[in-house]
C-alpha positions as CSV (number, residue, x, y, z in Angstrom):
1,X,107.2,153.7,23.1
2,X,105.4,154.4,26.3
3,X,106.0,154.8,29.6
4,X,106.8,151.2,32.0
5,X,103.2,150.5,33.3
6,X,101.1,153.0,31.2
7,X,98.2,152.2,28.6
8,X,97.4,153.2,25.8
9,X,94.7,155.9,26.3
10,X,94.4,157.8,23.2
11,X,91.7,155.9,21.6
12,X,89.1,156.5,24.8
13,X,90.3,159.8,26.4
14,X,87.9,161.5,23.9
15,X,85.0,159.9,25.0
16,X,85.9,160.4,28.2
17,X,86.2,163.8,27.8
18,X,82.5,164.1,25.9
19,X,80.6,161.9,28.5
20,X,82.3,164.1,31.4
21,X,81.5,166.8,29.8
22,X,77.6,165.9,29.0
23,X,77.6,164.3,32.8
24,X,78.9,167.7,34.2
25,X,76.4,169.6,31.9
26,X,73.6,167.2,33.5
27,X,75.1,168.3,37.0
28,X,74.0,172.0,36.6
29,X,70.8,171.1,35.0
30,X,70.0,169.0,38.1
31,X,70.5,172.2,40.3
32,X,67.7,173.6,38.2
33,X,65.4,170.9,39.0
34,X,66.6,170.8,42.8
35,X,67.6,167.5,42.1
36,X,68.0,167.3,46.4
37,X,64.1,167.5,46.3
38,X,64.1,164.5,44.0
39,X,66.7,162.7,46.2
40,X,64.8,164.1,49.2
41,X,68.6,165.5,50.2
42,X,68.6,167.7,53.5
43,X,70.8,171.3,53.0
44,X,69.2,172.1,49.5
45,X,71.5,173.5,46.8
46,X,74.6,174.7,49.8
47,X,74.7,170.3,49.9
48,X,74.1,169.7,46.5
49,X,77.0,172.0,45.5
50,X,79.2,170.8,48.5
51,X,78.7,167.1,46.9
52,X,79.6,168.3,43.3
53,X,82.8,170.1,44.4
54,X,84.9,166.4,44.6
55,X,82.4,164.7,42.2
56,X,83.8,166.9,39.8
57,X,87.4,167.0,41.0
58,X,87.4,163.2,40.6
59,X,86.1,163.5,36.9
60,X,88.7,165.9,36.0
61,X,92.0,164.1,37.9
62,X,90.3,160.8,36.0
63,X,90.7,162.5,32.6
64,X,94.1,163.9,33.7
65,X,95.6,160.8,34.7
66,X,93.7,158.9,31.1
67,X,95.4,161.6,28.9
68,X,99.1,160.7,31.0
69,X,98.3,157.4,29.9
70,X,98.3,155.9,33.3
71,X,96.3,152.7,34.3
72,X,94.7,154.4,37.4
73,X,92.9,156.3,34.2
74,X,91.6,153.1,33.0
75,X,90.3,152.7,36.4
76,X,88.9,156.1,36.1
77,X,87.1,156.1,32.8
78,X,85.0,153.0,33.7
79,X,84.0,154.6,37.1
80,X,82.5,157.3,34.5
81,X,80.8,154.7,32.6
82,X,79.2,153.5,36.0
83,X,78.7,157.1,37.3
84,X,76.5,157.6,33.5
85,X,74.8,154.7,33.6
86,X,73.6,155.0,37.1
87,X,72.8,158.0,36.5
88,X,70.4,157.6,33.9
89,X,69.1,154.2,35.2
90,X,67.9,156.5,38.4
91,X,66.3,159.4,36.5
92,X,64.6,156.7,34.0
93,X,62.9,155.3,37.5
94,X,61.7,158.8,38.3
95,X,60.2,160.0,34.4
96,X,59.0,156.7,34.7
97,X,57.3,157.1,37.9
98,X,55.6,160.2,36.2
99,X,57.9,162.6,38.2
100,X,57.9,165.9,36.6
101,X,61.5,167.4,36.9
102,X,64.0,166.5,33.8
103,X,61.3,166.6,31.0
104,X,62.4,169.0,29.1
105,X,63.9,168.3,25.9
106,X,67.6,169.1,26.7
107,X,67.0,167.6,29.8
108,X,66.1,164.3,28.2
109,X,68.8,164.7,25.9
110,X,71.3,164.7,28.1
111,X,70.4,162.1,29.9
112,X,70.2,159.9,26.4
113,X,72.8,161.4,25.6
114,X,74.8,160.1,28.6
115,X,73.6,156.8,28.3
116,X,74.8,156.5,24.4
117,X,78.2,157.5,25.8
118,X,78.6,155.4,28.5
119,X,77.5,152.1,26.4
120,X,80.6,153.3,23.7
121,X,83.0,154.1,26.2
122,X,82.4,150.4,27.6
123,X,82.6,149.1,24.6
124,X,85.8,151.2,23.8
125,X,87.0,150.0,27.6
126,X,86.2,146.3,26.5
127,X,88.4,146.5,23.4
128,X,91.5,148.3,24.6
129,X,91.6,145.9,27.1
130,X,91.1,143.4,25.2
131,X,93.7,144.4,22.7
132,X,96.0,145.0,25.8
133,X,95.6,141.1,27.1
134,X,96.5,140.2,23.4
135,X,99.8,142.2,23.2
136,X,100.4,141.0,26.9
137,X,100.5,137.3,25.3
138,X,102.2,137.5,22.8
């Protein structure tokens, strides 16, 4: 039985876990690319890293609170699914735009690889709730 106002998380927490993981992973390639050129970002990589510090904070206290099966990590996992898609929607405008930087092929994975993830954890998101508002009915 679980806790008075938690969900069950078990079934997304792992895909959480593997789109955080492959967004982080993008996070350090960007630093290669000096993403804050891209961005046109003052303060270079001492910014970019200042930026990441509660980016990444926020991505791990979402997977804490999803694997305590609390609803604020519900809240969390589909801010990750908007974090990914966003993500790759703005670095598809840039290879698209002939821009150089993130054209190598882990590069490009990564960012497929982020948007793959993303569209199942929605889809994962969608069910569970959906599941959720059926057990709430009955």
């Amino acid at each position: 039985m679980l806790p008075k106002g938690s969900i069950p998380t078990k079934s997304i927490s792992w895909l959480y876990l593997v789109n955080a993981t492959i967004l982080i992973t993008h996070q350090i390639d960007a630093a290669y690319w000096h993403e804050w050129d891209l961005f046109g970002m003052p303060g270079g990589i001492q910014l970019n890293l200042l930026l990441n510090i509660p980016l990444v904070m926020l991505i791990l206290f979402g997977q804490q609170c999803l694997t305590q099966g609390r609803a604020a990590g519900f809240v969390f996992s589909w801010l990750l699914v908007a974090g990914g898609i966003i993500t790759v929607s703005i670095h598809s405008y840039f290879l698209l735009q002939g821009d150089d930087a993130f054209r190598l092929p882990v590069s490009l994975g990564l960012l497929a690889t982020t948007f793959f993830l993303s569209l199942g954890q929605a889809i994962a998101l969608f069910i569970l709730h959906s599941t959720l508002n059926q057990d709430t009915a009955q």
